[in-house]
Every structure is written in C-alpha cells, then in structure tokens.
mmCIF entry with sequence, helices, sheets and N, C-alpha, C, O atoms, coordinates in Angstrom:
data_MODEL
# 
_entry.id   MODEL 
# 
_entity.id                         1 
_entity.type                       polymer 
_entity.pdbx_number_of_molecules   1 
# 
_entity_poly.entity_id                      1 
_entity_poly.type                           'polypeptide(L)' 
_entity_poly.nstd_linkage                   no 
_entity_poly.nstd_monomer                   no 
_entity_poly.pdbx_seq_one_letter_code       
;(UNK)(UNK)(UNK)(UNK)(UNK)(UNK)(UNK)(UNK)(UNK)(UNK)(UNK)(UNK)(UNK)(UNK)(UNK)(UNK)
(UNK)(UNK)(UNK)(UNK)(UNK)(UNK)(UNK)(UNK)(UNK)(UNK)(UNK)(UNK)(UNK)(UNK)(UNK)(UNK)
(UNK)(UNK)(UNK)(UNK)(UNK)(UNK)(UNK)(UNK)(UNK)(UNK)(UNK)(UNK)(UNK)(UNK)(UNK)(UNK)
(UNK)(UNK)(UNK)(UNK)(UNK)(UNK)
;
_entity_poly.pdbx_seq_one_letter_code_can   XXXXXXXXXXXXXXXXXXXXXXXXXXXXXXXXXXXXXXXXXXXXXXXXXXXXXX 
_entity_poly.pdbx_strand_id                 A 
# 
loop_
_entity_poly_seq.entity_id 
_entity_poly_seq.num 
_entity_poly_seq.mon_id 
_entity_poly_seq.hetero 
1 1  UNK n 
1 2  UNK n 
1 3  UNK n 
1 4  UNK n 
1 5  UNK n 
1 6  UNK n 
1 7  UNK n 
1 8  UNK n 
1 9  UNK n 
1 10 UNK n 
1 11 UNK n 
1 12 UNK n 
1 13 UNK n 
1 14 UNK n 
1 15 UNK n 
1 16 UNK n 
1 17 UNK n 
1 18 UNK n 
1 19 UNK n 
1 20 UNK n 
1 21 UNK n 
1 22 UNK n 
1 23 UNK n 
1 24 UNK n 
1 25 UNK n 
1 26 UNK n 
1 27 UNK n 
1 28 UNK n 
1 29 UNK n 
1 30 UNK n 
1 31 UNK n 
1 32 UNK n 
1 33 UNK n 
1 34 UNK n 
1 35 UNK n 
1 36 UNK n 
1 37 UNK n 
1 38 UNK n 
1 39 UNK n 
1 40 UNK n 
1 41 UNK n 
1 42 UNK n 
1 43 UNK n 
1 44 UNK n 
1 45 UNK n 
1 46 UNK n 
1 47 UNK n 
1 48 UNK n 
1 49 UNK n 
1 50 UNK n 
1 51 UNK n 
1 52 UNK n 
1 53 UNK n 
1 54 UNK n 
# 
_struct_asym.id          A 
_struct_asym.entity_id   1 
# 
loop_
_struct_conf.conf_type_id 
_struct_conf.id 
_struct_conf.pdbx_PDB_helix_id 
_struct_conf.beg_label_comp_id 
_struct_conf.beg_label_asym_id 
_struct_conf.beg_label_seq_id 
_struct_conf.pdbx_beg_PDB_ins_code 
_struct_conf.end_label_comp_id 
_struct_conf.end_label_asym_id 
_struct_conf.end_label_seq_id 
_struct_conf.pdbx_end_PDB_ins_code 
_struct_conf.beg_auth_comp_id 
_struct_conf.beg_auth_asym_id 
_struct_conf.beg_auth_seq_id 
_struct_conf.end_auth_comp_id 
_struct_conf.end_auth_asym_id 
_struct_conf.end_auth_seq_id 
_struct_conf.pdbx_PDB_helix_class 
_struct_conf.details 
_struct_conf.pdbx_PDB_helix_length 
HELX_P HELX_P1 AA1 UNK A 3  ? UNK A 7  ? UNK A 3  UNK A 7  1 ? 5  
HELX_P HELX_P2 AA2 UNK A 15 ? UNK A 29 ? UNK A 15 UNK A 29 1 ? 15 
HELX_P HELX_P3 AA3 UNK A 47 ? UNK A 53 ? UNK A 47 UNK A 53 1 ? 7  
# 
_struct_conf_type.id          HELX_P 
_struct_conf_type.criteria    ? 
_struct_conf_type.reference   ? 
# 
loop_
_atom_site.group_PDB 
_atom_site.id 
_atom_site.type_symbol 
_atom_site.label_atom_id 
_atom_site.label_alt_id 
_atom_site.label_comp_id 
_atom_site.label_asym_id 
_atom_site.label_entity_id 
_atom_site.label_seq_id 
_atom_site.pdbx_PDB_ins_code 
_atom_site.Cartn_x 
_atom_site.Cartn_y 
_atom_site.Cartn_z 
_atom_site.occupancy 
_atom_site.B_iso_or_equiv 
_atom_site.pdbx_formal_charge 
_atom_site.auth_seq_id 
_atom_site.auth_comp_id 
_atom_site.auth_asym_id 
_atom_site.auth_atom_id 
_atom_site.pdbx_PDB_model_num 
ATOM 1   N N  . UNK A 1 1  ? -60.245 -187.112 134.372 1.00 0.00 ? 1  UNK A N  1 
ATOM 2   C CA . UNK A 1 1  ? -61.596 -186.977 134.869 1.00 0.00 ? 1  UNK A CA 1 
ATOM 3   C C  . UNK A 1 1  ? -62.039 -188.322 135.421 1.00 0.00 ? 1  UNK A C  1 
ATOM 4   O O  . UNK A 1 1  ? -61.784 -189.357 134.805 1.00 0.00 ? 1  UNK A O  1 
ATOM 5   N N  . UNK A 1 2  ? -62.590 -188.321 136.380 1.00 0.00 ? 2  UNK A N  1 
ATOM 6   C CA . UNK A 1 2  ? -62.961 -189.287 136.924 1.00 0.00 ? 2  UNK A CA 1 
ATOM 7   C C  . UNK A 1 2  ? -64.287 -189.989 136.129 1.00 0.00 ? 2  UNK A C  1 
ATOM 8   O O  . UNK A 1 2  ? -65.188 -189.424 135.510 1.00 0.00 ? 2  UNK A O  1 
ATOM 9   N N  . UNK A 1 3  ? -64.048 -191.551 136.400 1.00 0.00 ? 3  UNK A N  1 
ATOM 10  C CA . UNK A 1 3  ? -65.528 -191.971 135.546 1.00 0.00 ? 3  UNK A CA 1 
ATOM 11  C C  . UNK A 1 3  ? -66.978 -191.591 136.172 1.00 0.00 ? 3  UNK A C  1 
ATOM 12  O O  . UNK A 1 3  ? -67.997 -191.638 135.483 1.00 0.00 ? 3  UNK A O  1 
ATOM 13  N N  . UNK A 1 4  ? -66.980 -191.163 137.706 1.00 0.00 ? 4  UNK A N  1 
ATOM 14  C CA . UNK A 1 4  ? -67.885 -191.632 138.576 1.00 0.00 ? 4  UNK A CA 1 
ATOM 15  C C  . UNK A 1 4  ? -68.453 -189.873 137.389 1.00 0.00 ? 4  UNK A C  1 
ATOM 16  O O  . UNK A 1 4  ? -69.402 -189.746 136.615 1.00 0.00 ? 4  UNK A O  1 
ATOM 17  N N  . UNK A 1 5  ? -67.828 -189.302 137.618 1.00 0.00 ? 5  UNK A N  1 
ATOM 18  C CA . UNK A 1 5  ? -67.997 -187.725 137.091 1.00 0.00 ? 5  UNK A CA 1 
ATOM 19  C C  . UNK A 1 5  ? -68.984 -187.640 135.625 1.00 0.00 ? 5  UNK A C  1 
ATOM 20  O O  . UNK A 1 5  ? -69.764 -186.722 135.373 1.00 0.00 ? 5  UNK A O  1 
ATOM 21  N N  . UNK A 1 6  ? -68.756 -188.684 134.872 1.00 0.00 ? 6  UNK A N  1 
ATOM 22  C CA . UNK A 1 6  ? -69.324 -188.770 133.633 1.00 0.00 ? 6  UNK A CA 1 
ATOM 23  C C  . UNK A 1 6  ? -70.558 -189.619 133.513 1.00 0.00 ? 6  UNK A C  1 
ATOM 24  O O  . UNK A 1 6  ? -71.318 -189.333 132.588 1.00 0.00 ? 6  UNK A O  1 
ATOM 25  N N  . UNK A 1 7  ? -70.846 -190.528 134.230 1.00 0.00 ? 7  UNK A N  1 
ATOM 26  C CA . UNK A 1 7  ? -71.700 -191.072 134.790 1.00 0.00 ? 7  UNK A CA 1 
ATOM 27  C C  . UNK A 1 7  ? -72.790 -191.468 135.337 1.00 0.00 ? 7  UNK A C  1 
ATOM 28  O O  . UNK A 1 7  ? -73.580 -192.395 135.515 1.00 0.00 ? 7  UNK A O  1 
ATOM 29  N N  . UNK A 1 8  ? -72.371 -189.818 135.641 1.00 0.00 ? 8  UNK A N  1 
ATOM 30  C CA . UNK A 1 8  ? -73.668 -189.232 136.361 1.00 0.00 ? 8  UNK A CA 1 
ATOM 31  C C  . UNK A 1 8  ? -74.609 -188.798 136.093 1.00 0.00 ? 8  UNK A C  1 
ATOM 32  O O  . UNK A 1 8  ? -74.517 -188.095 135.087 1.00 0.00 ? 8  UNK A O  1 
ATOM 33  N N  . UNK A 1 9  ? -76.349 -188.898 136.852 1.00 0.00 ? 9  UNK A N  1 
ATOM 34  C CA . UNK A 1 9  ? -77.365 -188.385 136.065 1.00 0.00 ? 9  UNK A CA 1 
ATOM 35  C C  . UNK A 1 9  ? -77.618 -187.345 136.365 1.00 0.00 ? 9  UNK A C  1 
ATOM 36  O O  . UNK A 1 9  ? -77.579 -187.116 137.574 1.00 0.00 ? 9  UNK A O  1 
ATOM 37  N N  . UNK A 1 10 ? -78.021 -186.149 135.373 1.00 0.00 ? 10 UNK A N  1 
ATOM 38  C CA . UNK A 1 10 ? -78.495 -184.719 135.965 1.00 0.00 ? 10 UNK A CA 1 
ATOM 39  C C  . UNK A 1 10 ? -79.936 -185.276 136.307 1.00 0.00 ? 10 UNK A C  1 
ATOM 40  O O  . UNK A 1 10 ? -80.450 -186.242 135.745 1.00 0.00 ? 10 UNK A O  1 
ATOM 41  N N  . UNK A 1 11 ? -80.600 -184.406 137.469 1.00 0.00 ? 11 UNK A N  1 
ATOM 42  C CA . UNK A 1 11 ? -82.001 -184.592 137.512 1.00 0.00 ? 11 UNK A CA 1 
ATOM 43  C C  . UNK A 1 11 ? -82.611 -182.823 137.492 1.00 0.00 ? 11 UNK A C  1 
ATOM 44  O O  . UNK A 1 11 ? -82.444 -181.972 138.366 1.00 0.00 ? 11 UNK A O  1 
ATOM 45  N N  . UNK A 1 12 ? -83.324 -182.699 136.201 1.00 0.00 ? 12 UNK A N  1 
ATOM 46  C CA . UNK A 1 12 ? -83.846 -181.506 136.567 1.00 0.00 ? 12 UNK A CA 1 
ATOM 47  C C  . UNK A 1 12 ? -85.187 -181.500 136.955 1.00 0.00 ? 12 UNK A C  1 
ATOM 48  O O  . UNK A 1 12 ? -86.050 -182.338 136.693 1.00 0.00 ? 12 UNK A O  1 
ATOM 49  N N  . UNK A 1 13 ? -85.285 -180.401 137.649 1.00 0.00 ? 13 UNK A N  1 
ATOM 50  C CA . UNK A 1 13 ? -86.475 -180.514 138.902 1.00 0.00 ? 13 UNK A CA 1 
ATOM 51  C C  . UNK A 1 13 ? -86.877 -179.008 138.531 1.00 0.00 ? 13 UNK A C  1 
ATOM 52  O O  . UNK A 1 13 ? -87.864 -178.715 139.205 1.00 0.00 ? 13 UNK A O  1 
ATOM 53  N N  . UNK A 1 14 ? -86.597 -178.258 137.952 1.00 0.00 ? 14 UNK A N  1 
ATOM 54  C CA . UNK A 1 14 ? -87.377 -176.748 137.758 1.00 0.00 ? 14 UNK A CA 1 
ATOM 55  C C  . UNK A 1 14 ? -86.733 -175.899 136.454 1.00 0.00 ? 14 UNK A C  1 
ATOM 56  O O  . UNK A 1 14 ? -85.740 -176.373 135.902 1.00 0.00 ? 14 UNK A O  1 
ATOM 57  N N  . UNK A 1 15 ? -87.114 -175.074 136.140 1.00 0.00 ? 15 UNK A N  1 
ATOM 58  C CA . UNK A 1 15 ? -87.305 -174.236 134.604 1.00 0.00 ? 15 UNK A CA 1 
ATOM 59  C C  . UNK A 1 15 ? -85.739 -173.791 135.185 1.00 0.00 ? 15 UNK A C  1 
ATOM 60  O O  . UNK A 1 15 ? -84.776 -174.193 134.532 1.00 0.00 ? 15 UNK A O  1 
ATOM 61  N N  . UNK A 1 16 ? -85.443 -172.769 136.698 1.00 0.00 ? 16 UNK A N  1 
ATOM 62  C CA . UNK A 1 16 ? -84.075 -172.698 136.805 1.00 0.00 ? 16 UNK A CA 1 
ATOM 63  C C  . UNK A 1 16 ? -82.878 -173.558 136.307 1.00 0.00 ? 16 UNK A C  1 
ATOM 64  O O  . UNK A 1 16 ? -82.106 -173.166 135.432 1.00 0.00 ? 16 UNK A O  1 
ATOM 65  N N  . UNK A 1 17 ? -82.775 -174.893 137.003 1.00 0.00 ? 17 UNK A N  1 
ATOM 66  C CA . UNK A 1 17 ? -82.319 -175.973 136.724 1.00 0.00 ? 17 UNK A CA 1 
ATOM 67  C C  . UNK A 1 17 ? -81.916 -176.215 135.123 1.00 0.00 ? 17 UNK A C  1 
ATOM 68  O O  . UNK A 1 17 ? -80.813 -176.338 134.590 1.00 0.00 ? 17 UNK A O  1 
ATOM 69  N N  . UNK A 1 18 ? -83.429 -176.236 134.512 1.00 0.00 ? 18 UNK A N  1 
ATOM 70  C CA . UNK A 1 18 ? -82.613 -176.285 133.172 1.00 0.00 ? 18 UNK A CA 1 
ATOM 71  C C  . UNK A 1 18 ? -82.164 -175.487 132.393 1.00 0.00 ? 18 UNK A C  1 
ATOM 72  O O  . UNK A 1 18 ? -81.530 -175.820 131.391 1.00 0.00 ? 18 UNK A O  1 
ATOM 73  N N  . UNK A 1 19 ? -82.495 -173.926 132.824 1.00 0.00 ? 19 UNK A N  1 
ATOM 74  C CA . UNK A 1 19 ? -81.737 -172.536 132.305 1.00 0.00 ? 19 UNK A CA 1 
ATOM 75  C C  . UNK A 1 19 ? -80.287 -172.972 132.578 1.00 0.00 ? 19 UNK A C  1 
ATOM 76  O O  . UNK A 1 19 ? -79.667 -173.177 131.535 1.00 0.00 ? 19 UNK A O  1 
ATOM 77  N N  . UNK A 1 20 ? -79.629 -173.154 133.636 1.00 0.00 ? 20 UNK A N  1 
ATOM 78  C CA . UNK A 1 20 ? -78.561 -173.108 134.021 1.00 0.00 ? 20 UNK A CA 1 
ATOM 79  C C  . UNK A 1 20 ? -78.167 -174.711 133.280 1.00 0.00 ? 20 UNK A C  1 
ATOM 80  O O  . UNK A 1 20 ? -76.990 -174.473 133.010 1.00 0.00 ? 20 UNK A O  1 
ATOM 81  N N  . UNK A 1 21 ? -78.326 -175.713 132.942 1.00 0.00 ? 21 UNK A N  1 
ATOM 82  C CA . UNK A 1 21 ? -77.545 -176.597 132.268 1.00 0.00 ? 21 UNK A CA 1 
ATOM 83  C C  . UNK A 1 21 ? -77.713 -176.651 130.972 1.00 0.00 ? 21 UNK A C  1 
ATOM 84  O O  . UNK A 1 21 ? -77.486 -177.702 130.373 1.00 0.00 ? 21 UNK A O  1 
ATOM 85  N N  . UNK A 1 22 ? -78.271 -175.177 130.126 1.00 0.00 ? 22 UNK A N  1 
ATOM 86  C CA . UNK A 1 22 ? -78.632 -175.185 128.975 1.00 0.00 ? 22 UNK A CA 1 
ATOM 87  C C  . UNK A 1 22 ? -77.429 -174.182 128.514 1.00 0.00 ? 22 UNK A C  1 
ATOM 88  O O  . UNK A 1 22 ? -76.770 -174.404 127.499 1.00 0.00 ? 22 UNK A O  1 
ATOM 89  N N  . UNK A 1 23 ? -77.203 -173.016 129.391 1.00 0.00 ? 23 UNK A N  1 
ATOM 90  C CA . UNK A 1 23 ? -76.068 -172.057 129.763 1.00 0.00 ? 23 UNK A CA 1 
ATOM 91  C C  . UNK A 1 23 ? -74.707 -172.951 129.911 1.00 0.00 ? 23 UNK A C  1 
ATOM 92  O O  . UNK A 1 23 ? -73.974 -172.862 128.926 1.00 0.00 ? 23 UNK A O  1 
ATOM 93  N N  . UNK A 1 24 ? -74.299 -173.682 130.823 1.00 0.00 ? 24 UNK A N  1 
ATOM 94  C CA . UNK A 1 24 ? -73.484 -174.426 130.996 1.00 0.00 ? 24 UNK A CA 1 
ATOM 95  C C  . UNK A 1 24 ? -72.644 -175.291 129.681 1.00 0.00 ? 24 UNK A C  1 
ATOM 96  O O  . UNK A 1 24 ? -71.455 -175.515 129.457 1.00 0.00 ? 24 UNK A O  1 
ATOM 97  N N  . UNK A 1 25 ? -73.791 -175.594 129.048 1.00 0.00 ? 25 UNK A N  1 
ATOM 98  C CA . UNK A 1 25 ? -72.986 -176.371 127.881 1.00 0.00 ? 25 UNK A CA 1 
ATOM 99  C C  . UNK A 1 25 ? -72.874 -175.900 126.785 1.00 0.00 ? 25 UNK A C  1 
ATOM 100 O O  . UNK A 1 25 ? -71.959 -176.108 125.988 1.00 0.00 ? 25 UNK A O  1 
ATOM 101 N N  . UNK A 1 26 ? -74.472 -174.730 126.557 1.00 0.00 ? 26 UNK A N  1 
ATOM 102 C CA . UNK A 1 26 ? -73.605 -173.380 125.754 1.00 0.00 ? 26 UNK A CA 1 
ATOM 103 C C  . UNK A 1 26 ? -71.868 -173.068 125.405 1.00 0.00 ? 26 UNK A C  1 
ATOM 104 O O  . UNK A 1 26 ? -71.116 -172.984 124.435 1.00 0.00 ? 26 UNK A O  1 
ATOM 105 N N  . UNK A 1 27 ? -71.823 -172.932 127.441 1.00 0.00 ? 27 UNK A N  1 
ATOM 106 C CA . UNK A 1 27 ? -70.421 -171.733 127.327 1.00 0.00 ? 27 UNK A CA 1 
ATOM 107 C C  . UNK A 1 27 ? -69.179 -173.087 127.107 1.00 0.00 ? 27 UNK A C  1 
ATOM 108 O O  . UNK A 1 27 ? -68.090 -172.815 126.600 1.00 0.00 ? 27 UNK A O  1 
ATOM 109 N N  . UNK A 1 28 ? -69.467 -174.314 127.489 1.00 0.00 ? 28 UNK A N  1 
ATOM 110 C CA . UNK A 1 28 ? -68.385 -174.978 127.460 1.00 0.00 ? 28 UNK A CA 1 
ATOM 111 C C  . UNK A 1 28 ? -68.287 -175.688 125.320 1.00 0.00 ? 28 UNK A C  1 
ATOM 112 O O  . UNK A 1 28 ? -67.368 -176.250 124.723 1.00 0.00 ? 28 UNK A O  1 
ATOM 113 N N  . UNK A 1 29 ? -69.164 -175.422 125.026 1.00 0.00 ? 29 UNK A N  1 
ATOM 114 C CA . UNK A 1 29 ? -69.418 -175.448 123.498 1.00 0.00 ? 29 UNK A CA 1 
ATOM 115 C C  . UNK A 1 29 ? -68.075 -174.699 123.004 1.00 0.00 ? 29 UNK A C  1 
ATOM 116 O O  . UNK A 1 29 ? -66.945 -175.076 122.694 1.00 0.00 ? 29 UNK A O  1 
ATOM 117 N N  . UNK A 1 30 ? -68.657 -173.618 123.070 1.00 0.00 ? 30 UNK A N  1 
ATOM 118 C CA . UNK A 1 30 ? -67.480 -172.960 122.821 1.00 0.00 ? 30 UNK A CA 1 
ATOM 119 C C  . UNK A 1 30 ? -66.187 -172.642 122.755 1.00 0.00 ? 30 UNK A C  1 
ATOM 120 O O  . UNK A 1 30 ? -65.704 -171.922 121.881 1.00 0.00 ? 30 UNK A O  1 
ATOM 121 N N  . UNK A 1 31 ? -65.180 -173.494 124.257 1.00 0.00 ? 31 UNK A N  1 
ATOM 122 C CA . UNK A 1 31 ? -63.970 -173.323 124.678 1.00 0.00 ? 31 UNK A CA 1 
ATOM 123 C C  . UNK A 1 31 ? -63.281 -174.314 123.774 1.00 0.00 ? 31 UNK A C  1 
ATOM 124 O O  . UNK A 1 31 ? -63.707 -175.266 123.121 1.00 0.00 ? 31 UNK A O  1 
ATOM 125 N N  . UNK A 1 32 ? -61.760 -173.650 123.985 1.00 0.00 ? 32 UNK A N  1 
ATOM 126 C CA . UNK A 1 32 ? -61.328 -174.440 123.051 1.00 0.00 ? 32 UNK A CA 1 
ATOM 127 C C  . UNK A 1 32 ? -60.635 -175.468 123.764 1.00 0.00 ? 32 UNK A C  1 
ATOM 128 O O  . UNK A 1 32 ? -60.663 -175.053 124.923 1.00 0.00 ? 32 UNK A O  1 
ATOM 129 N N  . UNK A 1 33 ? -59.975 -176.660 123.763 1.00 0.00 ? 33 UNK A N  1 
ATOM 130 C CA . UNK A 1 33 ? -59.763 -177.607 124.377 1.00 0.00 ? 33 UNK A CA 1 
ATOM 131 C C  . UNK A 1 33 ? -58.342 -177.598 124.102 1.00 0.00 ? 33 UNK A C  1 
ATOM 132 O O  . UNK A 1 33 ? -57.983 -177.293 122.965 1.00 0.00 ? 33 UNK A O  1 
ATOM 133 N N  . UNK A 1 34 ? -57.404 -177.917 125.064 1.00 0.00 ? 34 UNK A N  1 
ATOM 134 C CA . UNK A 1 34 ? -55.795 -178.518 124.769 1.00 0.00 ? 34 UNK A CA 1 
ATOM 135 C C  . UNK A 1 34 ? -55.312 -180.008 123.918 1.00 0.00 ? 34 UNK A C  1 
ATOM 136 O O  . UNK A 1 34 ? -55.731 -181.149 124.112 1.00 0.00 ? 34 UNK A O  1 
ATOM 137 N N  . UNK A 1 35 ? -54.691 -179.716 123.316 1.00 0.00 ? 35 UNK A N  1 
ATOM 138 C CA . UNK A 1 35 ? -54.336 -180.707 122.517 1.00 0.00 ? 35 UNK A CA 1 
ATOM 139 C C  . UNK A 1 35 ? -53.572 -182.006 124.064 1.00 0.00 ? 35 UNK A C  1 
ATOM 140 O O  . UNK A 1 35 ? -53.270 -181.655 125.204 1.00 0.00 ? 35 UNK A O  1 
ATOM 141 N N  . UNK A 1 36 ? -53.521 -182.828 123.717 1.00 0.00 ? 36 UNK A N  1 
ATOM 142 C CA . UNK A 1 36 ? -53.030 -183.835 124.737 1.00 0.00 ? 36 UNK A CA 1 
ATOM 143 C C  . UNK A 1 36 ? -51.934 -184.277 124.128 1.00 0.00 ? 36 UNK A C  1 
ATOM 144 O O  . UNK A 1 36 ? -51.955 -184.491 122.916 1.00 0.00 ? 36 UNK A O  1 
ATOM 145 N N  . UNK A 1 37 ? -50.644 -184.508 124.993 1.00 0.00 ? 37 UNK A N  1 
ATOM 146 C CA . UNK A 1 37 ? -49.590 -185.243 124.336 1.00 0.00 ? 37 UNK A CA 1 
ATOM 147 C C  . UNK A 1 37 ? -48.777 -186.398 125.006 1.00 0.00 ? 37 UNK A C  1 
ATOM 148 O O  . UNK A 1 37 ? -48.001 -186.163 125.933 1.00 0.00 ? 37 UNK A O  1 
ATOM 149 N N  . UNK A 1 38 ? -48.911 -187.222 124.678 1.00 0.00 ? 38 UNK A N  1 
ATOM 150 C CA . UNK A 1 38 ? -48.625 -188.550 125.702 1.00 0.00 ? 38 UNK A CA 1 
ATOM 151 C C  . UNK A 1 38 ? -47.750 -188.769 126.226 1.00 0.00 ? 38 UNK A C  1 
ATOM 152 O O  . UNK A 1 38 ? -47.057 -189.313 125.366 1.00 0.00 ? 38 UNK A O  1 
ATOM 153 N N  . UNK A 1 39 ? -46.988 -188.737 127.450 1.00 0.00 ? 39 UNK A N  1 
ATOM 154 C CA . UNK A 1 39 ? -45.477 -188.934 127.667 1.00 0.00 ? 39 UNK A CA 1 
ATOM 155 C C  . UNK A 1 39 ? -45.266 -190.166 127.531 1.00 0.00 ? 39 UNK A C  1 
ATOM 156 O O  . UNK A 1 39 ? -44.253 -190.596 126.979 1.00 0.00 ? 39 UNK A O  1 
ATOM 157 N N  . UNK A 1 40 ? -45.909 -190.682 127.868 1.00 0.00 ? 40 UNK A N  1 
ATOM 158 C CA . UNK A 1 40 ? -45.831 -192.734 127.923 1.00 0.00 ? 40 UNK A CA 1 
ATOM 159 C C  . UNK A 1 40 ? -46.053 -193.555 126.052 1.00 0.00 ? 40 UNK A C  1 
ATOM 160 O O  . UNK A 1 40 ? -46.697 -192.937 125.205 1.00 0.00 ? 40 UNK A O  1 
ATOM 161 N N  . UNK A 1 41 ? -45.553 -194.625 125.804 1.00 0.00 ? 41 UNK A N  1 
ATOM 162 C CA . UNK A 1 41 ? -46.625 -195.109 125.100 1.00 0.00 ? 41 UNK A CA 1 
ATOM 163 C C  . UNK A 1 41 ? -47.846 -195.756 125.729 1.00 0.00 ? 41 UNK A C  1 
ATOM 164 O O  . UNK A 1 41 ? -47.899 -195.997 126.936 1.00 0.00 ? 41 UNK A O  1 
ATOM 165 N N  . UNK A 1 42 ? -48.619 -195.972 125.055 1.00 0.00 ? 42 UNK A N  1 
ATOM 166 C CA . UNK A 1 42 ? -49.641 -197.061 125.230 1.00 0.00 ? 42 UNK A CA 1 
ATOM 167 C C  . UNK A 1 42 ? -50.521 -197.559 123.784 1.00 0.00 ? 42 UNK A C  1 
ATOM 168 O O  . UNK A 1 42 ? -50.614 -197.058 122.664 1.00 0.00 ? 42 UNK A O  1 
ATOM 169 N N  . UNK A 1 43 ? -50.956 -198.485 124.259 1.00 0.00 ? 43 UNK A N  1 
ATOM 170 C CA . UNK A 1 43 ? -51.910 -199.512 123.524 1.00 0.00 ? 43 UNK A CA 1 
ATOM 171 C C  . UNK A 1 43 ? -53.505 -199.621 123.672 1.00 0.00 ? 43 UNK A C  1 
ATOM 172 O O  . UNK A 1 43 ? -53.892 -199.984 124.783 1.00 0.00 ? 43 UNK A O  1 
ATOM 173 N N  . UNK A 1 44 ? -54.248 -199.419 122.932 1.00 0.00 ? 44 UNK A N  1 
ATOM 174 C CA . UNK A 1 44 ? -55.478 -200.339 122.890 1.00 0.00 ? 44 UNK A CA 1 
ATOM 175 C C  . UNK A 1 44 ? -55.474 -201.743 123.481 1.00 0.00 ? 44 UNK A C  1 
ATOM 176 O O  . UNK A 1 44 ? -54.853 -202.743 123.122 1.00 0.00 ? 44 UNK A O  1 
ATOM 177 N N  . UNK A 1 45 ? -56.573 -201.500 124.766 1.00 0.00 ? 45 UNK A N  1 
ATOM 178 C CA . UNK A 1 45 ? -56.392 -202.878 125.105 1.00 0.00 ? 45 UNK A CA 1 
ATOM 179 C C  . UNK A 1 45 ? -57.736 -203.239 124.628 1.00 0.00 ? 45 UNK A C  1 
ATOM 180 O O  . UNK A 1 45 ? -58.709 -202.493 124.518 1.00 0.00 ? 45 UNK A O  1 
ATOM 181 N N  . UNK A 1 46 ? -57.648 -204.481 124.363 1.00 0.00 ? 46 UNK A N  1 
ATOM 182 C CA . UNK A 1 46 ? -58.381 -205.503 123.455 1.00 0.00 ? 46 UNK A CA 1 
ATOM 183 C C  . UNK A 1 46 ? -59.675 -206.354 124.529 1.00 0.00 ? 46 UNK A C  1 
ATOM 184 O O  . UNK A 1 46 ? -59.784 -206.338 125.755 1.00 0.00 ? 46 UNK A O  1 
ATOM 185 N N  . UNK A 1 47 ? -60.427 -206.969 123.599 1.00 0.00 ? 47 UNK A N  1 
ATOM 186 C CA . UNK A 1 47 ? -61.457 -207.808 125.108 1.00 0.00 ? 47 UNK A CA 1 
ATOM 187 C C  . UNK A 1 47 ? -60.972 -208.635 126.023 1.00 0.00 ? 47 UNK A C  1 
ATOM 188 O O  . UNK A 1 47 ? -61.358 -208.726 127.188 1.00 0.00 ? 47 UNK A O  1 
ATOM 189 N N  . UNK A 1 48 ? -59.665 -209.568 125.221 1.00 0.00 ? 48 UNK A N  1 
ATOM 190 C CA . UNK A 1 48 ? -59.070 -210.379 125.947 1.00 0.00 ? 48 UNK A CA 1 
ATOM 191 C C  . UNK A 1 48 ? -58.258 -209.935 126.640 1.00 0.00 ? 48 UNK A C  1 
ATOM 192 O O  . UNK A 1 48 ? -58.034 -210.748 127.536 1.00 0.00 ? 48 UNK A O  1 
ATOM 193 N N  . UNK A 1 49 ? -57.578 -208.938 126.751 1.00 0.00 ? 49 UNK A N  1 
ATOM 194 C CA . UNK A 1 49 ? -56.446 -207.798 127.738 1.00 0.00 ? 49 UNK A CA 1 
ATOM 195 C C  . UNK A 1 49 ? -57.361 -207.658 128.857 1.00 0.00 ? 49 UNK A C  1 
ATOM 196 O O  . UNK A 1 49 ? -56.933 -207.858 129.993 1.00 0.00 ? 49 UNK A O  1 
ATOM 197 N N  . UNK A 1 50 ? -58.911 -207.246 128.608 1.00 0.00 ? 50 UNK A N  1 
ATOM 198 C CA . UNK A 1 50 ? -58.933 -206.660 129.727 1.00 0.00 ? 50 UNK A CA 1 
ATOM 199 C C  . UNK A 1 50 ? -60.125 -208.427 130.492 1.00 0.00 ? 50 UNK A C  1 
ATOM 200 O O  . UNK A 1 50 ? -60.469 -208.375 131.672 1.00 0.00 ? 50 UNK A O  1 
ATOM 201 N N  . UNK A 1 51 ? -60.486 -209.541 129.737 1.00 0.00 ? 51 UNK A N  1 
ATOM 202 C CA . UNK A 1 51 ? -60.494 -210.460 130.491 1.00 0.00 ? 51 UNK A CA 1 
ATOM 203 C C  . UNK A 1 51 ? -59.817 -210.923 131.378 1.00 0.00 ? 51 UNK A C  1 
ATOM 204 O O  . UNK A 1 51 ? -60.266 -211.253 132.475 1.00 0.00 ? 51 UNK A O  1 
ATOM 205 N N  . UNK A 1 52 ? -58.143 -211.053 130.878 1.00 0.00 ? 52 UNK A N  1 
ATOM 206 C CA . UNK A 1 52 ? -56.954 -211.581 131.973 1.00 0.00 ? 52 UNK A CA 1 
ATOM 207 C C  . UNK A 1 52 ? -56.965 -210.419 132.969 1.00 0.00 ? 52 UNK A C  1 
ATOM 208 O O  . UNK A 1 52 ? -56.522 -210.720 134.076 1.00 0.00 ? 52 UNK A O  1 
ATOM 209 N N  . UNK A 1 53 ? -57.343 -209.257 132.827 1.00 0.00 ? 53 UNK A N  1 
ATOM 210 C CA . UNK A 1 53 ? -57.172 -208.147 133.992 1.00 0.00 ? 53 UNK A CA 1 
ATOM 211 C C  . UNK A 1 53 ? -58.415 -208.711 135.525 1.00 0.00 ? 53 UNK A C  1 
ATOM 212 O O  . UNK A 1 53 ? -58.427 -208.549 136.746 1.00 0.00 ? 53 UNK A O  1 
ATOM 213 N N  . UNK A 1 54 ? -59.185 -209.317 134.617 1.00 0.00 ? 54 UNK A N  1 
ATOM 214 C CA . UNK A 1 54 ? -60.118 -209.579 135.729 1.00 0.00 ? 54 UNK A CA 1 
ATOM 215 C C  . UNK A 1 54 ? -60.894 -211.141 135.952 1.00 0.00 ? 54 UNK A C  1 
ATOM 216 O O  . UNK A 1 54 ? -61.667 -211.318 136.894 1.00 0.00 ? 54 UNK A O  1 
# 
C-alpha cells in the first residue's frame, strides 16, 4: 500500500458522505485478512540506519 494512500485526509462534507465511510469500515471490520509470509529476511531499521540513509 502506498504511504501517500494512508495519509490521507477524508473530508466529510454531508450526512451521505459519512453514511458511506461509516459502511465502509463496518464491512472492512469484518474481513478477514491474509497472513503475510516473508520471502526475504529483513531487519528493523534503527534511527541511526535510517540517518546514514539520508
């Protein structure tokens, strides 16, 4: 998922608006999610990992 995606602000602007993002997270409440399985290793990168990155 992209970060820009999570990020983002809803703006509700009418009673529709928030029917439908009240519905929305209802139905996604519910689903069940896939377990994830890593092909790679990886690590926690640390404050200083991601200082030298930048």
């Amino acid at each position: 998922m992209a970060t820009k995606s999570i990020l983002k602000n809803i703006v509700i602007k009418n009673k529709k608006s928030c029917c439908s993002l009240i519905n929305a997270l209802e139905t996604a409440k519910g689903k069940i999610r896939k377990e994830v399985v890593f092909s790679r290793d990886y690590r926690t990168a640390t404050e200083d990992d991601i200082d030298k990155i930048f």
